[in-house]
N, C-alpha and C positions, 0 to 999 in steps of 0.2 A: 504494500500500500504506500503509495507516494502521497507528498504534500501537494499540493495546488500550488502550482508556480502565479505569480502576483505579475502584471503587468510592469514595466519599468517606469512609468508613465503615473500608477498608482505609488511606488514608493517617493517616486518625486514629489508628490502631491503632499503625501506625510512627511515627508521631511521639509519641505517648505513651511507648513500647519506649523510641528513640532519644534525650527530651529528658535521660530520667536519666541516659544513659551519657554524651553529647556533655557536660554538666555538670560531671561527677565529670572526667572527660577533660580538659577544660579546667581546672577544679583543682588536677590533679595537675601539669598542663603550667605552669599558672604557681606553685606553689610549687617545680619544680622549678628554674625560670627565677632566682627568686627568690632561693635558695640558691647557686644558682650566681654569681648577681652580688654579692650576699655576699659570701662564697667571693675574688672577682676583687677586690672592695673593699678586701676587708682585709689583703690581701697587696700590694695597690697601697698601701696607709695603711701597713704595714710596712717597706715597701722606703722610703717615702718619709722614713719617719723614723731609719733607719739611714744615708740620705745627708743629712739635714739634721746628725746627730750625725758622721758623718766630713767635714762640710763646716765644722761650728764646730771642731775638731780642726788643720783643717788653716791652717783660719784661725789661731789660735792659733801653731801651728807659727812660720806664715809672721810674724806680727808679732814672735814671740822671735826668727827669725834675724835678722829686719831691725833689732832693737835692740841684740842682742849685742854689734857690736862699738863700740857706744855705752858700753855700760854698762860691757864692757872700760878703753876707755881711759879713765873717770870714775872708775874703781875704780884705774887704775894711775897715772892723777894723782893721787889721792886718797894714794895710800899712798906716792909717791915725794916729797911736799913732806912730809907727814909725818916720811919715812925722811931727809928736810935738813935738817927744824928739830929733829930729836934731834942729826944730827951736829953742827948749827953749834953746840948748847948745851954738848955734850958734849967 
């Protein structure tokens, strides 16, 4: 059993109908695509730089507490030779 052979004349016909829809199809498929990877970019570019901004934060943090108790006892030598050489004059 063979298949029915189609006129030449009839695939032309389809393929004329078919190139303009497959075209606009394809189109519409990658501006959709398009948008959408947008879309994933720029929320990926956002997140990214909300942790790059809680990561300098924390940074920060972390170097004040690590100097704190420097700065304390510089401040509290500082003001207790002062607080001797007013007594010794006085």
């Amino acid at each position: 059993m063979s298949l029915p052979r189609s006129s030449p004349c009839s695939w032309q016909y389809v393929w004329r109908v078919a190139q303009v829809d497959l075209h606009d199809g394809l189109e519409s498929l990658v501006a959709d695509y398009r948008a959408e990877a947008l879309a994933a970019f720029t929320a990926q570019g956002t997140l990214h730089t909300v942790v790059f901004a809680v990561s300098w934060v924390v940074w920060a943090l972390f170097l004040w507490l690590l100097l704190k108790p420097y700065v304390q006892v510089r401040g509290t030598r500082g003001r207790g030779s002062m607080g001797t050489l007013w007594t010794l004059r006085g």
